[in-house]
PyMOL Python script that loads the backbone (N, CA, C, O; Angstrom):
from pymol import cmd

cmd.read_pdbstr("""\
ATOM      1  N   UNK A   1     -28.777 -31.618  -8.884  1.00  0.00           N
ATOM      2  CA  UNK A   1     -28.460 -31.861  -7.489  1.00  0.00           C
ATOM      3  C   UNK A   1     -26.939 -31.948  -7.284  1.00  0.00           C
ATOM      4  O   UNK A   1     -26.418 -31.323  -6.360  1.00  0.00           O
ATOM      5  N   UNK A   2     -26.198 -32.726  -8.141  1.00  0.00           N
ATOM      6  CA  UNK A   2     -24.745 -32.408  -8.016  1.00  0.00           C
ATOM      7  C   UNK A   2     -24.418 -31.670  -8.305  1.00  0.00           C
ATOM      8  O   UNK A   2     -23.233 -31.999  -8.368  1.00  0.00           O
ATOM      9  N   UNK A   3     -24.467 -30.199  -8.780  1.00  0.00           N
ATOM     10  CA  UNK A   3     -24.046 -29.268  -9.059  1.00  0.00           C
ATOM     11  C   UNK A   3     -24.583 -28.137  -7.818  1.00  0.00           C
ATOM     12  O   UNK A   3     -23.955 -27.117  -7.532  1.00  0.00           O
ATOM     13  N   UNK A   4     -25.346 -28.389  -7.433  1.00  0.00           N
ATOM     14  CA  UNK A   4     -25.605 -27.704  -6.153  1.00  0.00           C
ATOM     15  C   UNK A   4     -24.784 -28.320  -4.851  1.00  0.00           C
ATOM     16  O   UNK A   4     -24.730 -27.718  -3.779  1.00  0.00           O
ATOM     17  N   UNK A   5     -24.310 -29.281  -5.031  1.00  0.00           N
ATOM     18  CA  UNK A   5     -23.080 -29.873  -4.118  1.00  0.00           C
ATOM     19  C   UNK A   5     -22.027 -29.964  -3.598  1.00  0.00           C
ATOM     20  O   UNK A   5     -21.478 -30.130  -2.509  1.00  0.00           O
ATOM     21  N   UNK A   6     -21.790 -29.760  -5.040  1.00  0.00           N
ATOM     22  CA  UNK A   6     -20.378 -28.686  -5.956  1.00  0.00           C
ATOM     23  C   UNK A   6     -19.800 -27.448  -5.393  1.00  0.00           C
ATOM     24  O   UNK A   6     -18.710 -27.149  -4.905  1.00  0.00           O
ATOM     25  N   UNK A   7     -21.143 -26.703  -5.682  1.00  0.00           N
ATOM     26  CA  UNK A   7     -21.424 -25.442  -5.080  1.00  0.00           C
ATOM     27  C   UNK A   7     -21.316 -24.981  -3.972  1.00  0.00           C
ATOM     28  O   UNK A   7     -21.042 -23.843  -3.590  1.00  0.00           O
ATOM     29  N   UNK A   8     -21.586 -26.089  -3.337  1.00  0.00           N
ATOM     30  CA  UNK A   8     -21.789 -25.747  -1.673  1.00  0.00           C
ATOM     31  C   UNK A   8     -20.155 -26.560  -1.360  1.00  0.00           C
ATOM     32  O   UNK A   8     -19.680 -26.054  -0.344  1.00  0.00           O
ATOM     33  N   UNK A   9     -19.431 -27.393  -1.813  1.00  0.00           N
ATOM     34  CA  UNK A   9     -18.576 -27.986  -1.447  1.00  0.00           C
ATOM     35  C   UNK A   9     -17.649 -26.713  -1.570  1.00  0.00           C
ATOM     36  O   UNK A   9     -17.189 -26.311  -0.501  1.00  0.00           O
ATOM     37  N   UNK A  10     -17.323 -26.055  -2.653  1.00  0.00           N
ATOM     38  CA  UNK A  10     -16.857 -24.801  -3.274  1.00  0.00           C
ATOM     39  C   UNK A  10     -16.529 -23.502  -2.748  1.00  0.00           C
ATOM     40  O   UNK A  10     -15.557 -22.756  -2.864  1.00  0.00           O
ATOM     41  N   UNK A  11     -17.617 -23.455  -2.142  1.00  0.00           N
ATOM     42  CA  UNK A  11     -17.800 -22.445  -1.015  1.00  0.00           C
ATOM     43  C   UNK A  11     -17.656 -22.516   0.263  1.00  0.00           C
ATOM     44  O   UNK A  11     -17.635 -21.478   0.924  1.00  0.00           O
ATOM     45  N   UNK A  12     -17.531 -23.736   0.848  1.00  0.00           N
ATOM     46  CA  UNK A  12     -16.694 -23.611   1.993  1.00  0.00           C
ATOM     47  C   UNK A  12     -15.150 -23.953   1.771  1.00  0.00           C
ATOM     48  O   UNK A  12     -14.428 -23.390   2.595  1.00  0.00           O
ATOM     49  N   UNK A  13     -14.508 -24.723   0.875  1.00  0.00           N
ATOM     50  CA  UNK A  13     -13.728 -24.477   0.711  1.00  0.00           C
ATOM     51  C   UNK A  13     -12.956 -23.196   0.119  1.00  0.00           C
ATOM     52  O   UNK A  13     -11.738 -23.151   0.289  1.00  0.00           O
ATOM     53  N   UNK A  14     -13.293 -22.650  -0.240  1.00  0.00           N
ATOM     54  CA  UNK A  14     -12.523 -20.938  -0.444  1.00  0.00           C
ATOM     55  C   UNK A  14     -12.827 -20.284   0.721  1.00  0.00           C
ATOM     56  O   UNK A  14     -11.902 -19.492   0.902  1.00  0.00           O
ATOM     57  N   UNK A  15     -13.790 -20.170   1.789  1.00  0.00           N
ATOM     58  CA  UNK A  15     -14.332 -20.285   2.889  1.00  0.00           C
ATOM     59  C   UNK A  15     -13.281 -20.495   3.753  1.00  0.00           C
ATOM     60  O   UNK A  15     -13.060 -19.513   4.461  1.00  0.00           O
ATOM     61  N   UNK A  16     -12.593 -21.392   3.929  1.00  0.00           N
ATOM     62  CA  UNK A  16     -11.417 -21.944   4.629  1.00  0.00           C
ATOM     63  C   UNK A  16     -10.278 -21.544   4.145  1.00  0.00           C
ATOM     64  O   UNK A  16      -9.366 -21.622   4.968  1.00  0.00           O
ATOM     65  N   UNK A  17      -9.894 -21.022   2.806  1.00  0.00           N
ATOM     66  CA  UNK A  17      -8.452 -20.751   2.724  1.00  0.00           C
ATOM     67  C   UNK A  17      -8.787 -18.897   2.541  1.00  0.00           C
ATOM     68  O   UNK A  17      -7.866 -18.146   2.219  1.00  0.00           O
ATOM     69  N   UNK A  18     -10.048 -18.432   2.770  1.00  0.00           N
ATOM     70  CA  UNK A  18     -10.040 -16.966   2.678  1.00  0.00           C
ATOM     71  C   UNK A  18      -9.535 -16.753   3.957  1.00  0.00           C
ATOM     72  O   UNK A  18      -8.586 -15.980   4.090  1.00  0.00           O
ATOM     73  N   UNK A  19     -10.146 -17.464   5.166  1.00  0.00           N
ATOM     74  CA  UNK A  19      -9.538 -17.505   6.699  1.00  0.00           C
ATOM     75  C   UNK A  19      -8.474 -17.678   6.798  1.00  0.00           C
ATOM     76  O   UNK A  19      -7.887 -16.955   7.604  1.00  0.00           O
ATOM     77  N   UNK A  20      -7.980 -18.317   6.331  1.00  0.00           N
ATOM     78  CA  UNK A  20      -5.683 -18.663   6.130  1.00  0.00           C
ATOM     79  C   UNK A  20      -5.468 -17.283   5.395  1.00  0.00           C
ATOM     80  O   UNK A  20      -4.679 -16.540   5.979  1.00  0.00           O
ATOM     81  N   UNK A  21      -5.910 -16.893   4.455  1.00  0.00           N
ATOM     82  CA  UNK A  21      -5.241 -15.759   4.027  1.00  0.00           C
ATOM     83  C   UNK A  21      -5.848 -14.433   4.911  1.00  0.00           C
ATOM     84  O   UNK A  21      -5.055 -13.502   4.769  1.00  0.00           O
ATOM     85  N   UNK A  22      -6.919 -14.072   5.720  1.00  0.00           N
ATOM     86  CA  UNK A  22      -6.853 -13.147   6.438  1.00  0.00           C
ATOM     87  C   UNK A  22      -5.631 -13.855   7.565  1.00  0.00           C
ATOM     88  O   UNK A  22      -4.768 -12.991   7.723  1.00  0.00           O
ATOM     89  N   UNK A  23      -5.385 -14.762   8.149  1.00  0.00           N
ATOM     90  CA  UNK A  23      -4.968 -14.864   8.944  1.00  0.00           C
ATOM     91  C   UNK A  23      -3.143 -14.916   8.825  1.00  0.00           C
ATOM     92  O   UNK A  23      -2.228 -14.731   9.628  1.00  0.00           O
ATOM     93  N   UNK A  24      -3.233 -15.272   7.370  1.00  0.00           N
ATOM     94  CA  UNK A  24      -1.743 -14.986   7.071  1.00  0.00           C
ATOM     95  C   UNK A  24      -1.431 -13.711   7.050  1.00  0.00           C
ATOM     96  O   UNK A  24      -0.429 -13.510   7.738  1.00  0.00           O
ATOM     97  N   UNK A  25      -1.973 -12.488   6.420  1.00  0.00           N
ATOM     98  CA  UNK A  25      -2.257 -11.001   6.343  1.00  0.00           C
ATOM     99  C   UNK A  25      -2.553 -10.950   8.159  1.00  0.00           C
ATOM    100  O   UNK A  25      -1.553 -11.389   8.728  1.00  0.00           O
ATOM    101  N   UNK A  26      -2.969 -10.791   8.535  1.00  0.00           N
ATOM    102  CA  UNK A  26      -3.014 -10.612   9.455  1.00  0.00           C
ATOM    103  C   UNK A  26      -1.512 -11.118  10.945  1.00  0.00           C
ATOM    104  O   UNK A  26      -1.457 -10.714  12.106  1.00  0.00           O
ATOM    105  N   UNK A  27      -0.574 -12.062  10.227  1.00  0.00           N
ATOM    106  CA  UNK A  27       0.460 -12.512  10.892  1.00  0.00           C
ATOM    107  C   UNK A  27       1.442 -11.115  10.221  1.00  0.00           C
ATOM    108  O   UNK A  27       2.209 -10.414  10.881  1.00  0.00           O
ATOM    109  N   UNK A  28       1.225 -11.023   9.150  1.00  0.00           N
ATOM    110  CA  UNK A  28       2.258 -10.106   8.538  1.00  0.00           C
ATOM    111  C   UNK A  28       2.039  -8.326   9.715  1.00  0.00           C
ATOM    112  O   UNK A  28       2.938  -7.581  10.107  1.00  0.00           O
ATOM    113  N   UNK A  29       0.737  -8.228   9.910  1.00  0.00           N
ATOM    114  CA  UNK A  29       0.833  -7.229  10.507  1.00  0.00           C
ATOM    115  C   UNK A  29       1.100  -6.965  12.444  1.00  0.00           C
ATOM    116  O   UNK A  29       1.560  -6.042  13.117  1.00  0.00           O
ATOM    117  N   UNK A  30       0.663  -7.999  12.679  1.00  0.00           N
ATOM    118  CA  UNK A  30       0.552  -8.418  14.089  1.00  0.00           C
ATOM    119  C   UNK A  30       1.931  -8.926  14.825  1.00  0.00           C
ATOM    120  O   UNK A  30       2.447  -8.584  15.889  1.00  0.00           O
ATOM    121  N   UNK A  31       2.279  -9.788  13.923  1.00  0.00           N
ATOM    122  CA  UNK A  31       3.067 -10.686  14.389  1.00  0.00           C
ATOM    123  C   UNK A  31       4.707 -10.060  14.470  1.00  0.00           C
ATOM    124  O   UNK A  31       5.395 -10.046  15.491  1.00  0.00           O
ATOM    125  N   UNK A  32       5.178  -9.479  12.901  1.00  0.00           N
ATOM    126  CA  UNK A  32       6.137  -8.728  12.846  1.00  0.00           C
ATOM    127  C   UNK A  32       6.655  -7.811  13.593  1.00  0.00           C
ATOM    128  O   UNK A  32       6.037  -6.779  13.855  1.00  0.00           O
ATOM    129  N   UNK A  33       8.094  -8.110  14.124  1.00  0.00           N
ATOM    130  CA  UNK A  33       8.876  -6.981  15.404  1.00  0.00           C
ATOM    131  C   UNK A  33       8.321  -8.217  16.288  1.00  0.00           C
ATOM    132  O   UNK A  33       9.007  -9.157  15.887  1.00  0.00           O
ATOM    133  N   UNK A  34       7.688  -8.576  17.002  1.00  0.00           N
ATOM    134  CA  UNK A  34       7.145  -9.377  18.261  1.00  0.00           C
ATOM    135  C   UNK A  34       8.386  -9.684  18.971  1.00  0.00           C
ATOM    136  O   UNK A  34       9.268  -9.707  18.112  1.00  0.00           O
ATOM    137  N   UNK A  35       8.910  -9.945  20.187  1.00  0.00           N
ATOM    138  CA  UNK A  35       9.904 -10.030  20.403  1.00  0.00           C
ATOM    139  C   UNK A  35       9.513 -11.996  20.726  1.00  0.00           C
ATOM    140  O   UNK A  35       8.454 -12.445  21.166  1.00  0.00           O
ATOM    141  N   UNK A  36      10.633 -12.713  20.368  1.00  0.00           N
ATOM    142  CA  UNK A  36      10.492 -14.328  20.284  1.00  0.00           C
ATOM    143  C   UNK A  36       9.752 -14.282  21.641  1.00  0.00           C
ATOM    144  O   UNK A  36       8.657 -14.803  21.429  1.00  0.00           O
ATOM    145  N   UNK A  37       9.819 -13.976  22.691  1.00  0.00           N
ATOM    146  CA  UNK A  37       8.947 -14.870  24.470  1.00  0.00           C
ATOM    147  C   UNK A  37       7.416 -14.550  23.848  1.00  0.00           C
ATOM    148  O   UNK A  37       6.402 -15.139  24.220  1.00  0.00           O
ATOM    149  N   UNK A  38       7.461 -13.444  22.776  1.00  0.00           N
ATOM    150  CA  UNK A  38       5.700 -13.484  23.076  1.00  0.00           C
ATOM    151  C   UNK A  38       5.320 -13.506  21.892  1.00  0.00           C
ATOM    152  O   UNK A  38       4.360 -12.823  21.537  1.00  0.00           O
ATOM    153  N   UNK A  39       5.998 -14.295  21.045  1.00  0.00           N
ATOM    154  CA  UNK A  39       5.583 -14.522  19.418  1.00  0.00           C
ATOM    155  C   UNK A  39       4.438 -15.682  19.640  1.00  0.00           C
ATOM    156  O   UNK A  39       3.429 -15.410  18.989  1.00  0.00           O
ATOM    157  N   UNK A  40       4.353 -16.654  20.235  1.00  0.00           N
ATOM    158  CA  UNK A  40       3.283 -17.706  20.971  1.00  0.00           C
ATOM    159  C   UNK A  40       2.025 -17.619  20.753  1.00  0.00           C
ATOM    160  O   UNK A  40       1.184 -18.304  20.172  1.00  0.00           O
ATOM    161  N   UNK A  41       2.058 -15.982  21.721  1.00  0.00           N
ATOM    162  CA  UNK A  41       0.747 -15.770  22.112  1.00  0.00           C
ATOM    163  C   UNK A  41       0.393 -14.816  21.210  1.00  0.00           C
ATOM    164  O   UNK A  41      -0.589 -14.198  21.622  1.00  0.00           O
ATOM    165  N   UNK A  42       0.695 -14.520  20.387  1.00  0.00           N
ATOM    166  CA  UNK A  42       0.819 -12.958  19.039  1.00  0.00           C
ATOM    167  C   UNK A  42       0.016 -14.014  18.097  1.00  0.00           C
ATOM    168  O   UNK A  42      -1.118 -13.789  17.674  1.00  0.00           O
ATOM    169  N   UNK A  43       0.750 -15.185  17.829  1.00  0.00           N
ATOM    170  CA  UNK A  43      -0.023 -16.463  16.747  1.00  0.00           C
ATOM    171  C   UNK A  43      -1.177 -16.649  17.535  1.00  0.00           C
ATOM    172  O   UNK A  43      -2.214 -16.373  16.931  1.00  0.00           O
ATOM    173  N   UNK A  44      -1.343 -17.103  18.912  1.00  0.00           N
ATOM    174  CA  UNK A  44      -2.587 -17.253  18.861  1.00  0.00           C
ATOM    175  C   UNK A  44      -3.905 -16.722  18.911  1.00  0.00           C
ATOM    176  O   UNK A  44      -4.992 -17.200  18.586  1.00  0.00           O
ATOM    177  N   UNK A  45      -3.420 -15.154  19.600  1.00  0.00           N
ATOM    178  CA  UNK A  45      -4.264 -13.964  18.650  1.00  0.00           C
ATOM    179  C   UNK A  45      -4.627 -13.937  17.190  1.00  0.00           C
ATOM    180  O   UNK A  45      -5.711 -13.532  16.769  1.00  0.00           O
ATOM    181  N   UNK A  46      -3.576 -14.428  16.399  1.00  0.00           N
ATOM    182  CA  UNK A  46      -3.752 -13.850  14.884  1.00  0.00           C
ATOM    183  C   UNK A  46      -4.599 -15.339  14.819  1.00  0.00           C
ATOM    184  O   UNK A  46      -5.377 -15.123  13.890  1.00  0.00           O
ATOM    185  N   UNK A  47      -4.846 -16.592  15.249  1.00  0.00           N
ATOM    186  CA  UNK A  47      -5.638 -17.588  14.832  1.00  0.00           C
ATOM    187  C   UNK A  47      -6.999 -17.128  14.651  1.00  0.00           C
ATOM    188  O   UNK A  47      -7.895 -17.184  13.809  1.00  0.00           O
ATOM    189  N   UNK A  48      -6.670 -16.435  16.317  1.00  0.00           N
ATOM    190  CA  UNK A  48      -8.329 -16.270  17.051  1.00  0.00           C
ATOM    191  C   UNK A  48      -8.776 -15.215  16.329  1.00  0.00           C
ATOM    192  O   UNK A  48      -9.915 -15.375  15.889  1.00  0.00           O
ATOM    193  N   UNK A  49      -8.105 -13.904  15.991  1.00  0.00           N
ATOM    194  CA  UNK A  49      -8.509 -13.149  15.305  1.00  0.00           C
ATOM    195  C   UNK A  49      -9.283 -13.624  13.666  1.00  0.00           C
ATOM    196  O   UNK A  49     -10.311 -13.166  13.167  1.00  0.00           O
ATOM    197  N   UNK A  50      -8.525 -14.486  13.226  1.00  0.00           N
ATOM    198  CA  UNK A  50      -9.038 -14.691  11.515  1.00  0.00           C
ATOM    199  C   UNK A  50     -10.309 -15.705  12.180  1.00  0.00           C
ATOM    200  O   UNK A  50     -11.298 -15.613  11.453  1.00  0.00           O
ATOM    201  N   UNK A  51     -10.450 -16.262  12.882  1.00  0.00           N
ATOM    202  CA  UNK A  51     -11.666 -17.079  13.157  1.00  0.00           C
ATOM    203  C   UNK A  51     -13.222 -16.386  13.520  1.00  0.00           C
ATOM    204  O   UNK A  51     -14.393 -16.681  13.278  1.00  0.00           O
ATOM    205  N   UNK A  52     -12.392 -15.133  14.350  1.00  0.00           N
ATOM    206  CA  UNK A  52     -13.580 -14.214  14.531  1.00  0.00           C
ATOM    207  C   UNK A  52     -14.051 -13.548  13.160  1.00  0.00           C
ATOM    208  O   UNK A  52     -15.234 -13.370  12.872  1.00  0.00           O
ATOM    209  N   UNK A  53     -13.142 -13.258  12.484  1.00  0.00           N
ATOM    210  CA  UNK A  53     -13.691 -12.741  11.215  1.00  0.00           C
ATOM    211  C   UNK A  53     -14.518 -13.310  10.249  1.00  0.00           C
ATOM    212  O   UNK A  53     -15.140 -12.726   9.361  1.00  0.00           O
ATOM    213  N   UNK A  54     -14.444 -15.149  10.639  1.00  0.00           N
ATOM    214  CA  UNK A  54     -14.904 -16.028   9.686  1.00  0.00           C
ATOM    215  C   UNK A  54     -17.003 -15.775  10.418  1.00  0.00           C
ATOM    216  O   UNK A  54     -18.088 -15.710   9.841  1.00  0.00           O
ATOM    217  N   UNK A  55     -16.586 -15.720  11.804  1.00  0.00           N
ATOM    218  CA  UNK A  55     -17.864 -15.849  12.558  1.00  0.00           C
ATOM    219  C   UNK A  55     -18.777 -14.854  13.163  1.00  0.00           C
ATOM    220  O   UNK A  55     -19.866 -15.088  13.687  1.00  0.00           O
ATOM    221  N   UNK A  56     -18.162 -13.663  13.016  1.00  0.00           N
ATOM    222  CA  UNK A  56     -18.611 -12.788  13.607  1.00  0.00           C
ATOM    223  C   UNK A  56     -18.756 -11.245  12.460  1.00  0.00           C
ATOM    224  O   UNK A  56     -17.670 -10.709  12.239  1.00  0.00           O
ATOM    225  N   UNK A  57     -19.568 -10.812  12.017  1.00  0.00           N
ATOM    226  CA  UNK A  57     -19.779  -9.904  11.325  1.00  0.00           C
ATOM    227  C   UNK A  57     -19.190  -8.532  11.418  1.00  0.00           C
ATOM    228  O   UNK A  57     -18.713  -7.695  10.651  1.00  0.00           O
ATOM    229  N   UNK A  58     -19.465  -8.688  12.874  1.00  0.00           N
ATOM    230  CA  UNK A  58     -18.820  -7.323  13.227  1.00  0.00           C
ATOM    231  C   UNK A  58     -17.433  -7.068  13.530  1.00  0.00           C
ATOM    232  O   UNK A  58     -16.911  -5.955  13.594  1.00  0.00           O
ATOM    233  N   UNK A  59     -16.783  -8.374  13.743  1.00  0.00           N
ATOM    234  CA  UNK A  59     -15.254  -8.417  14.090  1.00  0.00           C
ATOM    235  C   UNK A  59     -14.620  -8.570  12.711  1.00  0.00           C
ATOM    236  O   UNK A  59     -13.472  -8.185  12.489  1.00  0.00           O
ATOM    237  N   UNK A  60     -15.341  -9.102  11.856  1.00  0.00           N
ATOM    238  CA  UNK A  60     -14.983  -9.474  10.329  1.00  0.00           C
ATOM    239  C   UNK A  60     -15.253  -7.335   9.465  1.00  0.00           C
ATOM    240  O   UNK A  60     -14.657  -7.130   8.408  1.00  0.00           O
ATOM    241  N   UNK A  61     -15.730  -6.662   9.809  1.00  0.00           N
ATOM    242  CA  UNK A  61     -15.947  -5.313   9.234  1.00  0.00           C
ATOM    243  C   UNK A  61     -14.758  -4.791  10.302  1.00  0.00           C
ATOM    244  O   UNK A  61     -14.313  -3.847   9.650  1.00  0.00           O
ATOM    245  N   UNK A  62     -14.095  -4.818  11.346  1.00  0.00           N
ATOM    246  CA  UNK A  62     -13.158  -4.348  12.443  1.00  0.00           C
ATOM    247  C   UNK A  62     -12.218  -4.806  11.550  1.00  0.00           C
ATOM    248  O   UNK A  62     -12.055  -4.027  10.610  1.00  0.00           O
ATOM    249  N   UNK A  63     -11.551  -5.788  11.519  1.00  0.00           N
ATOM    250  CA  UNK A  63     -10.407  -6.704  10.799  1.00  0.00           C
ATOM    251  C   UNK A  63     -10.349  -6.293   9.217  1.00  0.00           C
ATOM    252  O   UNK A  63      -9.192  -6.134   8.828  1.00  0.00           O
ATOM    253  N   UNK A  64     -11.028  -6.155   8.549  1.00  0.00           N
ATOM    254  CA  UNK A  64     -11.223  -5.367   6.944  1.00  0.00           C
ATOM    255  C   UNK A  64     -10.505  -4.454   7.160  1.00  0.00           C
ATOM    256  O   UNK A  64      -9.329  -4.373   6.807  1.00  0.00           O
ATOM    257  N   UNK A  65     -11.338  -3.386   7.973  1.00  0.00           N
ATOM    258  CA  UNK A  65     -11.036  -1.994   8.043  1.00  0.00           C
ATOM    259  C   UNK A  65      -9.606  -2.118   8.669  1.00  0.00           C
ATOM    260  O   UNK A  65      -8.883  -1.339   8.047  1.00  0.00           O
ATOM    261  N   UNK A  66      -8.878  -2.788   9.663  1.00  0.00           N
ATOM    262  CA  UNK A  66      -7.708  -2.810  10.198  1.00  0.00           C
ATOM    263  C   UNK A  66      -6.961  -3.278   8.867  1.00  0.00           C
ATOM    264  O   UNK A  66      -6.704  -2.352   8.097  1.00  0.00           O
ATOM    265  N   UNK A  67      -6.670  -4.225   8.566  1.00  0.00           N
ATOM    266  CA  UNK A  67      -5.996  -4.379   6.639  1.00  0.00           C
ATOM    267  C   UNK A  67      -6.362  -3.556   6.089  1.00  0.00           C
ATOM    268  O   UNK A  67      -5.454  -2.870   5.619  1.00  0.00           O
ATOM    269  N   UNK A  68      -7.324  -3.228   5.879  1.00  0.00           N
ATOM    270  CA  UNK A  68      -7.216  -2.473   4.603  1.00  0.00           C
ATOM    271  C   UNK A  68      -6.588  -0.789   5.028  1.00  0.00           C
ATOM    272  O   UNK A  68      -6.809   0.092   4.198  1.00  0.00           O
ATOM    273  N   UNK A  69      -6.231  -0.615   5.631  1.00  0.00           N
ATOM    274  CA  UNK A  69      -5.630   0.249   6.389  1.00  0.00           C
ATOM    275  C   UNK A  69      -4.022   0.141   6.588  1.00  0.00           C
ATOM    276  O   UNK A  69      -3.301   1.068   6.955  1.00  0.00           O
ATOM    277  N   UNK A  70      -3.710  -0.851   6.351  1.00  0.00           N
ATOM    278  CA  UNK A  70      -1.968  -1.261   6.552  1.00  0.00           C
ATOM    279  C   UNK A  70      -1.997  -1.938   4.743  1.00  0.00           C
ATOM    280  O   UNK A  70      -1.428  -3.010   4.543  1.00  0.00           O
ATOM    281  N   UNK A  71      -2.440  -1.471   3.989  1.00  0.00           N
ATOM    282  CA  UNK A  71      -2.220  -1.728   2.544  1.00  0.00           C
ATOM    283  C   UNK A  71      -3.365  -3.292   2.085  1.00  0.00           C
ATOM    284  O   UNK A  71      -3.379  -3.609   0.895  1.00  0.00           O
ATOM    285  N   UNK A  72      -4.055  -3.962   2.888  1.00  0.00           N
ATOM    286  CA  UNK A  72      -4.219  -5.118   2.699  1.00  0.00           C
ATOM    287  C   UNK A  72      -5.713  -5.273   2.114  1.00  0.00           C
ATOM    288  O   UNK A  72      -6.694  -5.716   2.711  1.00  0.00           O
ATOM    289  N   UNK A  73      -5.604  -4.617   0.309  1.00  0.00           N
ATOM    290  CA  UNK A  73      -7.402  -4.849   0.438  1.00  0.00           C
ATOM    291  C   UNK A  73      -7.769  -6.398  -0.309  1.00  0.00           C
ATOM    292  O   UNK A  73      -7.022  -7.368  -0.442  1.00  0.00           O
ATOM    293  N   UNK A  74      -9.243  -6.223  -0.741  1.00  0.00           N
ATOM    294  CA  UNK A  74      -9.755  -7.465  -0.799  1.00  0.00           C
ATOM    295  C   UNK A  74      -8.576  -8.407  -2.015  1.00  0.00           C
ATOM    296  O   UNK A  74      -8.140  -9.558  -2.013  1.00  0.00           O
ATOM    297  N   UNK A  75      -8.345  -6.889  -3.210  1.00  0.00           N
ATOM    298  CA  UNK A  75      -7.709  -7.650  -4.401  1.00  0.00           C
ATOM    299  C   UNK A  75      -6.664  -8.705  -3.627  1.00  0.00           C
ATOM    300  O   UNK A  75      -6.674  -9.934  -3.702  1.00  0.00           O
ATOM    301  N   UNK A  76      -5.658  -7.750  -2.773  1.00  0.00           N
ATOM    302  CA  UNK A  76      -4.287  -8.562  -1.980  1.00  0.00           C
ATOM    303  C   UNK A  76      -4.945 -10.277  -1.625  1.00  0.00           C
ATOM    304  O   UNK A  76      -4.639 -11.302  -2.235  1.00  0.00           O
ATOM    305  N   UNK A  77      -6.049 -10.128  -0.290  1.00  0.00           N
ATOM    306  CA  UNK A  77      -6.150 -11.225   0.462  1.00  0.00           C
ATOM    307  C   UNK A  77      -7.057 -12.456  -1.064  1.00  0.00           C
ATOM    308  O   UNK A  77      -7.116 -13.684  -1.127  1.00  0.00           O
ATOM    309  N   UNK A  78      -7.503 -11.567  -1.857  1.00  0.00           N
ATOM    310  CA  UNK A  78      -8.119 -12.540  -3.095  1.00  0.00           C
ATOM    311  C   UNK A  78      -6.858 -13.329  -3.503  1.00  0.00           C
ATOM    312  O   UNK A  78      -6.993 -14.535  -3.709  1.00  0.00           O
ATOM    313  N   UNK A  79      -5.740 -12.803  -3.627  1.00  0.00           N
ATOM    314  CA  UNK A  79      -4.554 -13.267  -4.154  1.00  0.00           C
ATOM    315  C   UNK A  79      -4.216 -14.155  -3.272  1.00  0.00           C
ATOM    316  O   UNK A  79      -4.189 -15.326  -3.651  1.00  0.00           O
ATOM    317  N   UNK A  80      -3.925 -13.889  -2.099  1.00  0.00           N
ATOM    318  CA  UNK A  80      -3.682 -14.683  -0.745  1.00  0.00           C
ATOM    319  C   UNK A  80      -4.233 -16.196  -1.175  1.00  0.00           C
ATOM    320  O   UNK A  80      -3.557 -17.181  -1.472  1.00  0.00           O
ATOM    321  N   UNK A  81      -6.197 -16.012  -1.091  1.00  0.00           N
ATOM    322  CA  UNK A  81      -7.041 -17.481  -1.182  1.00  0.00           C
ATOM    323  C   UNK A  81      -6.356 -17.800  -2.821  1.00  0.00           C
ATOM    324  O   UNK A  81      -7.367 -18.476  -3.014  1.00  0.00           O
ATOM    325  N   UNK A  82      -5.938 -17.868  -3.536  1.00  0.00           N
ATOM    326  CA  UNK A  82      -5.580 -18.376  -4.858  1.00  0.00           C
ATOM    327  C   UNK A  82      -4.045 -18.935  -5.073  1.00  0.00           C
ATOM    328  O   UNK A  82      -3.558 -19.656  -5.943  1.00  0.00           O
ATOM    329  N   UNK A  83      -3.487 -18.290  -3.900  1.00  0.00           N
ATOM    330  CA  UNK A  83      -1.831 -18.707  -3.651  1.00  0.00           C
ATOM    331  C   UNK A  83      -1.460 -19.679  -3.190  1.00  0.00           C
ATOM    332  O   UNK A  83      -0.253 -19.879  -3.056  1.00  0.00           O
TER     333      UNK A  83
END
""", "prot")
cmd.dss("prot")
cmd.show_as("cartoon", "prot")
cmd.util.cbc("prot")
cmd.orient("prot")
């Protein structure tokens, strides 16, 4: 039973920093050039964006395919959650 706890504790935590690292990857592509008046609202796209990816299947296969398309595949954002 504690090891199934573990498990589950485990997995949402990498869970939560896989979302920081799409969402950091995702600042690198979004956010960069932005001119400062609308850097604001660029972050709070790139929040909303990595959140949809956490929740939504189909916005999470949209967002893949958008990284992995500007150099960003799973190996990169694996590195990202471990950094």
């Amino acid at each position: 039973m504690e090891m199934h706890r573990y498990r589950v504790l485990r997995h949402k935590v990498l869970n939560i920093y896989r979302r920081k690292a799409i969402e950091a990857s995702l600042r690198r592509i979004d956010v960069a050039g932005i001119a400062p008046e609308f850097r604001a609202a660029a972050e709070f796209y790139t929040v909303r964006n990595a959140l949809d990816w956490q929740f939504d299947p189909t916005a999470a296969h949209d967002i893949e395919a958008r990284l992995s398309s500007s150099g960003f595949d799973q190996d990169v954002i694996n590195m990202e959650v471990y950094a």
